[in-house]
DRENVEXVO-600815 format. One record per residue: x, y, z of N, C-alpha, C in turn. Coordinates in nm, 4 decimals, padded with zeros to 6 digits. Each point is the difference from the previous one (the first is absolute). Layout:
residues N
      n_u      n_v      n_w     ca_u     ca_v     ca_w      c_u      c_v      c_w
        X        Y        Z        X        Y        Z        X        Y        Z
...
end
This chain:
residues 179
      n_u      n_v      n_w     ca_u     ca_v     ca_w      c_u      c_v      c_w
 -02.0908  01.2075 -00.2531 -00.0559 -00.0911 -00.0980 -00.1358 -00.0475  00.0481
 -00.0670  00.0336 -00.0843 -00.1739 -00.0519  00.0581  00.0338 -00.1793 -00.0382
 -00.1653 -00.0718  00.0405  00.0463 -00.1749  00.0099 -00.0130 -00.0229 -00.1700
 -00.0668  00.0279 -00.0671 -00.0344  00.0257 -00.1153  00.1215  00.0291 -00.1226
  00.0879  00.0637  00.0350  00.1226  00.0727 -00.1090  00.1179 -00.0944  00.0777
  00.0221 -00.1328  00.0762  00.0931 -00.0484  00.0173  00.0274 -00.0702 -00.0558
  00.1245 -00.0204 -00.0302  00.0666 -00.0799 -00.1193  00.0764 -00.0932  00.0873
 -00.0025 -00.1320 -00.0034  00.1169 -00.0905  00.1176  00.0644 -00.0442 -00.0927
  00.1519 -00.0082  00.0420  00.0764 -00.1199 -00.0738  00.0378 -00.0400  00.1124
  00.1285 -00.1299 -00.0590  00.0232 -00.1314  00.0684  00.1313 -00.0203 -00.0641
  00.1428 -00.0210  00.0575  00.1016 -00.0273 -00.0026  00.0241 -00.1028 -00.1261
  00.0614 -00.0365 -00.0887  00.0355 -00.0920 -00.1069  00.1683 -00.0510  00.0661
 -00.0310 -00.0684  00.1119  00.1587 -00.0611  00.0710  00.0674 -00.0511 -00.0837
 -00.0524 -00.0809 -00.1451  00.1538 -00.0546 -00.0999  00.0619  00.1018 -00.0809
 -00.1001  00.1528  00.0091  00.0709  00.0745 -00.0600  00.0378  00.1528  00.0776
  00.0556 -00.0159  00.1359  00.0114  00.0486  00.1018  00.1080 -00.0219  00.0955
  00.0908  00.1163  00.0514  00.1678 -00.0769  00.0736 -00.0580  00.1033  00.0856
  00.0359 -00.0184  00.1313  00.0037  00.0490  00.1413  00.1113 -00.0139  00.0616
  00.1067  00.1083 -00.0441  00.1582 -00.0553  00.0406  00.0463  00.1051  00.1244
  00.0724  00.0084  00.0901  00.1252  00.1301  00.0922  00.1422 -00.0520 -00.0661
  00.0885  00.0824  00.0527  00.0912  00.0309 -00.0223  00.0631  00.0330  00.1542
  00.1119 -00.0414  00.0214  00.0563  00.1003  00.1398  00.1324 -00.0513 -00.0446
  00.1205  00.0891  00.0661  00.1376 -00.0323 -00.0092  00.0594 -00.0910  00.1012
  00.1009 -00.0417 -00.0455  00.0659 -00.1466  00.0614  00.1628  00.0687 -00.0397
  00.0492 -00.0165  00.1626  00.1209  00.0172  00.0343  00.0317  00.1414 -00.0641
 -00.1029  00.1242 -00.0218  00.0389  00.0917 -00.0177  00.0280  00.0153 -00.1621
  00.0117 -00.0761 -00.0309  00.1121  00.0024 -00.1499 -00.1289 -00.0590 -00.1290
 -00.0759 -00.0873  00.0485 -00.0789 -00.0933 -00.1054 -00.1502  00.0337  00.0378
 -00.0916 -00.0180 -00.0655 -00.1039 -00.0260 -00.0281 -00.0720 -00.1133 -00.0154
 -00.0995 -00.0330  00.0738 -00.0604 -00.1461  00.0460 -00.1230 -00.0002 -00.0746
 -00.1064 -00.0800 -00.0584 -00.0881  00.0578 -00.0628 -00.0938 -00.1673  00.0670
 -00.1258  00.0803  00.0546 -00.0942 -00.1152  00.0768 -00.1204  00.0199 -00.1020
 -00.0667 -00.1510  00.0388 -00.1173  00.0396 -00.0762 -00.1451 -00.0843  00.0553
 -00.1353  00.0830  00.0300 -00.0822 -00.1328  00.0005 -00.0960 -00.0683 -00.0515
  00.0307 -00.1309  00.0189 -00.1268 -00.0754 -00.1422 -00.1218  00.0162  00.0565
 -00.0405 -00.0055  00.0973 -00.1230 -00.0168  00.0095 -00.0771  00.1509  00.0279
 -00.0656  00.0496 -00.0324 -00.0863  00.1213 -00.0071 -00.1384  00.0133 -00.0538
 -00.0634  00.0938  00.0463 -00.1258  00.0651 -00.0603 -00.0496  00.1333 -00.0078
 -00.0340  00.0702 -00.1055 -00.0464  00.1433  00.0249 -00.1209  00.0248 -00.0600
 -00.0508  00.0772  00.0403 -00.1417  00.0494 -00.0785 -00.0005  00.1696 -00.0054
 -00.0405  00.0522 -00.0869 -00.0393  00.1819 -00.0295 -00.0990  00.0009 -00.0565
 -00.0807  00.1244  00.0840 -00.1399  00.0462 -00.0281  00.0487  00.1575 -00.0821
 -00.0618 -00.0294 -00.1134  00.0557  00.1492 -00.0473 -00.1894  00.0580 -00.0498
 -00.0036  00.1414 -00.0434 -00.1368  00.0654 -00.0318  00.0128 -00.0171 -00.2016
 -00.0534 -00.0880 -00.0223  00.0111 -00.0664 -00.1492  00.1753 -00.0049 -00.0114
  00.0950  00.0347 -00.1043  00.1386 -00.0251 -00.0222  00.0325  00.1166  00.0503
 -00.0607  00.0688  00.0586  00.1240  00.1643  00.0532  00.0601 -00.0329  00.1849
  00.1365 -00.0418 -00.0289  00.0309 -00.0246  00.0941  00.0224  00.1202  00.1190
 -00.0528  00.1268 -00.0156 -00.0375  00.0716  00.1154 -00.0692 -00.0285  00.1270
  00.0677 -00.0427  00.0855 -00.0906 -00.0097  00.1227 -00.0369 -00.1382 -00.0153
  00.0873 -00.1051 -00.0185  00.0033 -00.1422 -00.0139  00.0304 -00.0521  00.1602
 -00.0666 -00.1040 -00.0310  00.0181 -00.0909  00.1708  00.1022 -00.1200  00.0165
  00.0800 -00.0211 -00.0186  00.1048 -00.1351  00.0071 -00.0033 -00.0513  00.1173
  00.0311 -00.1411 -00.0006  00.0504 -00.0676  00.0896  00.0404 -00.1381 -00.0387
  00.1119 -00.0419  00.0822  00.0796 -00.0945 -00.0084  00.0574 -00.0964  00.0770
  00.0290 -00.1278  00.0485  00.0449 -00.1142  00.0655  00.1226 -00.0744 -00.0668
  00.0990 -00.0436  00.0562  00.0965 -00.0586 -00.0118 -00.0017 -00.1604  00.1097
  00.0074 -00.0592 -00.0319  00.0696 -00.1204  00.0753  00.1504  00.0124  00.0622
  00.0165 -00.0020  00.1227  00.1121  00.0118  00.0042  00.0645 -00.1181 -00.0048
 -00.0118 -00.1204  00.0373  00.0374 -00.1193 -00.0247  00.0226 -00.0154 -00.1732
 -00.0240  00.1072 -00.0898  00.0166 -00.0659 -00.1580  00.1345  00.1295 -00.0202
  00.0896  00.0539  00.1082  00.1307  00.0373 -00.0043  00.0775 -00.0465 -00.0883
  00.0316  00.0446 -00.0924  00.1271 -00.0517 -00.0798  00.1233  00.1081 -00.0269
  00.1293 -00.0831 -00.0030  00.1217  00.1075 -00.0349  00.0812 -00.1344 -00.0359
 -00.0481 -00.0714 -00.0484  00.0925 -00.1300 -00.1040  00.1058 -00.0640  00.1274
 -00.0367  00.0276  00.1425  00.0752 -00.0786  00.1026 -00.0642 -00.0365  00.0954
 -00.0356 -00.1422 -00.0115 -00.0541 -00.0722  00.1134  00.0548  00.0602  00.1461
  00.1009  00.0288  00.0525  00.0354 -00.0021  00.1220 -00.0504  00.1643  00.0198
  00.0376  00.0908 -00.0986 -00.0342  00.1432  00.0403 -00.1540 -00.0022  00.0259
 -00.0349 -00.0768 -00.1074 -00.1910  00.0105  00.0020 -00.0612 -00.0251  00.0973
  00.0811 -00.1284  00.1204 -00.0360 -00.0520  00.1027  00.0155  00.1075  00.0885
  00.1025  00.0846  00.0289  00.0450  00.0656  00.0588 -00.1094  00.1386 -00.0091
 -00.0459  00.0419 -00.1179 -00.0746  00.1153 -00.0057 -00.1621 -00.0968  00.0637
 -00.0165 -00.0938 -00.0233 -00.1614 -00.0350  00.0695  00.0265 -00.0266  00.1574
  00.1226  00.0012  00.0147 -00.0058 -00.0116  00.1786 -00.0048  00.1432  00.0858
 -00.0139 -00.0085  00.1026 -00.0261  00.0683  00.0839  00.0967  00.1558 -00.0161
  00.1009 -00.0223 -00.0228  00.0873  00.0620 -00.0073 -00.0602  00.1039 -00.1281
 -00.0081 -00.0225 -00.1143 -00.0969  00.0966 -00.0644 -00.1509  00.0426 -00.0330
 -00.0849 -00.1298 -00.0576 -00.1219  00.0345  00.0110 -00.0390 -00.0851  00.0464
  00.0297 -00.0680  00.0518 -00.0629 -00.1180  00.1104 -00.1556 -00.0317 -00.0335
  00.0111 -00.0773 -00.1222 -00.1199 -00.0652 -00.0542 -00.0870 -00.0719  00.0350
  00.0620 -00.0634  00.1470 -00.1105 -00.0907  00.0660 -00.0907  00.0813  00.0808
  00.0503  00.1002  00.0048 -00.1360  00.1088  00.0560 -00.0549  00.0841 -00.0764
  00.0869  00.0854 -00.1015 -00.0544  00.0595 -00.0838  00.0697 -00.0174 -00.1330
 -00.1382 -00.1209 -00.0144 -00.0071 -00.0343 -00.1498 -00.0067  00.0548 -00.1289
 -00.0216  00.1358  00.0158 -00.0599  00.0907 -00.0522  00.0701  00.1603 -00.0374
  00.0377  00.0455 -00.1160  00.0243  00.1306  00.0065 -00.1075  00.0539 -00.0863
 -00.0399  00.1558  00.0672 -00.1214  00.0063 -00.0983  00.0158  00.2035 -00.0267
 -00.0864  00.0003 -00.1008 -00.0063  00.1532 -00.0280 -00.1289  00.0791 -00.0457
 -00.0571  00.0681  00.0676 -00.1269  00.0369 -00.0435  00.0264  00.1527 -00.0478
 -00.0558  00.0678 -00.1296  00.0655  00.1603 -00.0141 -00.1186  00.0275  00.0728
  00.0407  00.1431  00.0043 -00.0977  00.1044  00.0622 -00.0159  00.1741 -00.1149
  00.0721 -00.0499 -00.1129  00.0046  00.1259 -00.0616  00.0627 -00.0707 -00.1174
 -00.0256  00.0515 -00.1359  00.0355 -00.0078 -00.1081 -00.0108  00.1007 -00.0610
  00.1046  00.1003 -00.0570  00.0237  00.1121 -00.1077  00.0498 -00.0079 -00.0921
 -00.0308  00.0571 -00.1153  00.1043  00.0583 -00.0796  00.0723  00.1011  00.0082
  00.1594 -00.0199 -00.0387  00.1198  00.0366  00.0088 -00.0319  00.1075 -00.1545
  00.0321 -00.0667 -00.0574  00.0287  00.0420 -00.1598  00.0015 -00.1252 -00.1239
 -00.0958  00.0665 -00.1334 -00.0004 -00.1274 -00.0781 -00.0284 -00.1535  00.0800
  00.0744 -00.0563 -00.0462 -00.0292 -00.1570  00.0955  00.0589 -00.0147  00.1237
  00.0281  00.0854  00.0444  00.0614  00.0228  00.1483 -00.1292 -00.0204  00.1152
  00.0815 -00.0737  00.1068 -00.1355  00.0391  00.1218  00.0750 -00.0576  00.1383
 -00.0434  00.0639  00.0835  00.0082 -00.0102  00.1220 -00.0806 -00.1010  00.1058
  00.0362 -00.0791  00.0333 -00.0654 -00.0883  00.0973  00.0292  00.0317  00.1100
 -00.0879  00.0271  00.1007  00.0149 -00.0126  00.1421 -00.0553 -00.1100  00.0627
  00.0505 -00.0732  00.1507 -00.1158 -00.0890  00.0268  00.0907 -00.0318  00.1216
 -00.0600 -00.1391  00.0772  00.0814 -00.0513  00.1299  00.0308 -00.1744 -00.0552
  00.1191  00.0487  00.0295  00.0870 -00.1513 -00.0379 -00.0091 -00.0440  00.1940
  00.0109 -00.1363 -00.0125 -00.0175 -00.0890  00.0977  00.0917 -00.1301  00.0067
  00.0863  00.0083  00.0622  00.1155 -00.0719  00.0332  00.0087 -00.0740  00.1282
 -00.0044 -00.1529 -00.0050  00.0652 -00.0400  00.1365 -00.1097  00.1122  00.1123
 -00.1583  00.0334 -00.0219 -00.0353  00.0494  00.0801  00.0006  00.1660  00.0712
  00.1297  00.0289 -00.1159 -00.0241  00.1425  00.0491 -00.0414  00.0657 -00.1502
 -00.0765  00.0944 -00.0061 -00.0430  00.0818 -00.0781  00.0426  00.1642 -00.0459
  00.0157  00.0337 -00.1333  00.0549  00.1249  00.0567 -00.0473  00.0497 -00.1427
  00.0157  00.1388 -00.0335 -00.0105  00.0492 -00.1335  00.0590  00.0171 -00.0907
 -00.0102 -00.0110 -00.1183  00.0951 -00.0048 -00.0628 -00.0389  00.0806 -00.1568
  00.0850  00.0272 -00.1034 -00.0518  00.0131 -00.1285  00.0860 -00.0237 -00.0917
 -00.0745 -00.0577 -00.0992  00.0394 -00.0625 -00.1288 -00.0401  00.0503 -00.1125
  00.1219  00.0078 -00.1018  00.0490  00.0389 -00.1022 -00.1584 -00.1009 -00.0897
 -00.0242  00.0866 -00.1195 -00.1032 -00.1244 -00.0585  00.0451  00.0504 -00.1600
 -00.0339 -00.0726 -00.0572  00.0909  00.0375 -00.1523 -00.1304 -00.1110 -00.1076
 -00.1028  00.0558 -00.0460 -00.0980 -00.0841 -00.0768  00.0532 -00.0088 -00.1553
 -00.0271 -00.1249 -00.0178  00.0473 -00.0479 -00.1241 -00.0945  00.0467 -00.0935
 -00.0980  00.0850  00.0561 -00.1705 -00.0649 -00.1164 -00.0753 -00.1024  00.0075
 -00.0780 -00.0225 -00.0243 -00.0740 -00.1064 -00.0691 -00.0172 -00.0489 -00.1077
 -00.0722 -00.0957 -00.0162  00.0100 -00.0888 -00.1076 -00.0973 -00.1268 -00.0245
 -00.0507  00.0115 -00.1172 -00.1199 -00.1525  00.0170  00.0735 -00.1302 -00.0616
  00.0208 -00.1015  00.0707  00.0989 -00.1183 -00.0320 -00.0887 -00.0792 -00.1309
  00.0422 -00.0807 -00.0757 -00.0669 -00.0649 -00.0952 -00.1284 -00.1028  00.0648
  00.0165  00.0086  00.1318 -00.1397 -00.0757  00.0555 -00.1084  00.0870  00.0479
  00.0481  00.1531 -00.0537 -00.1026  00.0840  00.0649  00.0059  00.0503  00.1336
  00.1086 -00.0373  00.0368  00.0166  00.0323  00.1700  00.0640  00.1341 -00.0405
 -00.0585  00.1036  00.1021  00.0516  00.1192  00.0308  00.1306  00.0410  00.0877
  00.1436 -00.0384 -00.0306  00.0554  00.0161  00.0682  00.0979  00.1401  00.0445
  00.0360  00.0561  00.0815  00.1281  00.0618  00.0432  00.0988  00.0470  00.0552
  00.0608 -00.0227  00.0095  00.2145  00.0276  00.0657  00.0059  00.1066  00.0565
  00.0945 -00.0488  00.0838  00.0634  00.1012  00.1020  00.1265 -00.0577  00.0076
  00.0902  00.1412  00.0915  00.1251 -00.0728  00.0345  00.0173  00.1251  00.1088
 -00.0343 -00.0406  00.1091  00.0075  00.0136  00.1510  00.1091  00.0265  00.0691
  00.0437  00.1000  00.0573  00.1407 -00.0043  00.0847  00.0289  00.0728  00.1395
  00.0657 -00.0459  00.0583  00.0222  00.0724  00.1286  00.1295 -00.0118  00.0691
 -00.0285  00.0534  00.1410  00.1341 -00.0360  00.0978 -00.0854  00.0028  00.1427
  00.0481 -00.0935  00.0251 -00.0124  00.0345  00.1640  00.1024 -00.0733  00.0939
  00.0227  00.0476  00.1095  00.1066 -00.0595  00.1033 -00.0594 -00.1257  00.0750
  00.1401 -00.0695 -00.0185 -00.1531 -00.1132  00.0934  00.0513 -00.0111  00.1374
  00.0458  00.0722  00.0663  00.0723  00.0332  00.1244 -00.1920  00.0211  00.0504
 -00.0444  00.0404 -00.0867 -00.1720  00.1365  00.0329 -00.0963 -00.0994  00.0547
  00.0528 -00.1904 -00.0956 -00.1114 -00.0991  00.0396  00.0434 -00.1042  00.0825
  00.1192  00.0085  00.0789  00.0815 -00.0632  00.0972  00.0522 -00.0710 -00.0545
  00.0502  00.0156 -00.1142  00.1030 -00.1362 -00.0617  00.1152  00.0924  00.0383
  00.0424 -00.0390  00.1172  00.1388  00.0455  00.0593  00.1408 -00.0796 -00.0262
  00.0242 -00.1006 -00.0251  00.0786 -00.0973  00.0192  00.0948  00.0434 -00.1301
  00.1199  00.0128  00.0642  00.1305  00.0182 -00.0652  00.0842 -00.0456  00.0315
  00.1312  00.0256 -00.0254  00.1521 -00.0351  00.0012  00.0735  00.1211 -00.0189
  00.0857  00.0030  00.0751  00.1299  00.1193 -00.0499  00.1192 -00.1106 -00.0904
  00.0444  00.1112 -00.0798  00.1591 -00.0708 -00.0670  00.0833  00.0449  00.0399
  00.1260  00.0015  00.0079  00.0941  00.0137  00.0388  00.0606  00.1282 -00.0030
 -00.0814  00.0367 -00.1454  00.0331  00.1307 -00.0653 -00.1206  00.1071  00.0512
 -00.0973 -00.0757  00.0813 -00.0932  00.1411  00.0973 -00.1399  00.0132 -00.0748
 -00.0072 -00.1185 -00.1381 -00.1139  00.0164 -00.0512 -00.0891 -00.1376  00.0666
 -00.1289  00.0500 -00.0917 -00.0715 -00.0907  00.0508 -00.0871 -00.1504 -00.1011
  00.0558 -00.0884  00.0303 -00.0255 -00.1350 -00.0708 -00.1758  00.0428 -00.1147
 -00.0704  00.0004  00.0589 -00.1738  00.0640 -00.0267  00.0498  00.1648 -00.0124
 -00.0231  00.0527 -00.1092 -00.0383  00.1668  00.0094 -00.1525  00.0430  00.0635
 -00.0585  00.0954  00.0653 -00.1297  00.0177  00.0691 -00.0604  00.0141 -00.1169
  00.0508  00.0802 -00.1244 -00.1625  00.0593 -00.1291  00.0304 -00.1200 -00.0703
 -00.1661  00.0277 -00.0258  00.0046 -00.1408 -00.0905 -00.1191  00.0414 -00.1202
  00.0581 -00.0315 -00.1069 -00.0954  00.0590 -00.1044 -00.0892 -00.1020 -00.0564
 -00.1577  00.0750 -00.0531 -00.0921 -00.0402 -00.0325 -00.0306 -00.0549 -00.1460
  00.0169 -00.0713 -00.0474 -00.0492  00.0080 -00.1534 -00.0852 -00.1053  00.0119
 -00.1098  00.0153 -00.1103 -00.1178 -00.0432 -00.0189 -00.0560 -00.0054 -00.1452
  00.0209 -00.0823 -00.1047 -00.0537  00.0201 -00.1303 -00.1289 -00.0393 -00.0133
 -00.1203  00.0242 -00.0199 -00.1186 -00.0964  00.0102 -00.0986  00.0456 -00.1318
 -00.1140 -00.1371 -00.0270 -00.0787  00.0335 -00.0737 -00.1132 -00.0796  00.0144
 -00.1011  00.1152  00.0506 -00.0820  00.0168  00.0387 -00.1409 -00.0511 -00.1274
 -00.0821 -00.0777  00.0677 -00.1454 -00.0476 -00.1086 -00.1658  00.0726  00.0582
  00.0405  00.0640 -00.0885 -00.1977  00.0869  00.0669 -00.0595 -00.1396 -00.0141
 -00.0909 -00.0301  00.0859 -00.1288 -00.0812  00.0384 -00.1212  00.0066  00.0432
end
């Protein structure tokens, strides 16, 4: 992308969820989420070929509707927020798949360790809102182990499983404002 043909947008957070998923006691599904975030994408006018993302989470804005688990995921034991405040993701590659399909690559950053990863990208289109704002959607997905970013901390049950499952899935709905 020359400096000239860049297009930036900017995250629309009230109309935007940044949620995981991981299993609990083997059997259930836990669903986390965090409030506080920011992203920005540099795309070459609207063709999201060869787009630049990146993204920040608060980890202190943890939610899973339980005070004590939430406490428990900002301590040390999982992402230990008083040091790293921060989860972040910069891509390094954006393709198309097929139709609205695309491929994200990039390095997710966890608790300090970094690693690669790629994400599912699914574009809604665009769209000009009744204020003239250029907006458009995605819905983002992945997996990664978090054994990979030292969130080690488990439990065995009785039955040989494990309290925390290691994969933990990505979803991401967002909508994005060219600026």
């Amino acid at each position: 992308m020359t400096a000239q043909s860049v297009t930036k947008w900017t995250i629309d957070k009230t109309h935007s969820e940044i949620q995981f998923k991981v299993k609990h006691l083997v059997i259930a599904t836990v669903t986390g989420q965090f409030n506080e975030f920011d992203a920005s994408l540099e795309t070459a006018g609207e063709d999201l070929t060869g787009a630049r993302a990146s993204f920040t989470a608060k980890v202190a804005s943890v939610s899973t509707n339980n005070t004590d688990r939430d406490n428990h995921l900002k301590s040390a034991d999982f992402f230990d927020s008083a040091n790293h405040p921060d989860i972040s993701f910069v891509s390094t590659g954006f393709r198309k798949v097929v139709g609205n399909r695309y491929l994200m690559t990039g390095t997710l950053t966890i608790r300090g360790t970094s690693r690669e990863i790629e994400l599912d990208v699914e574009s809604g289109g665009t769209i000009v809102d009744p204020w003239g704002n250029t907006r458009a959607g995605f819905e983002i997905t992945g997996r990664i182990n978090r054994f990979d970013y030292g969130l080690h901390w488990n439990v065995a049950t009785e039955a040989g499983g494990l309290v925390v499952g290691p994969e933990v899935r990505l979803i991401m709905n967002v909508e994005m404002i060219k600026i």
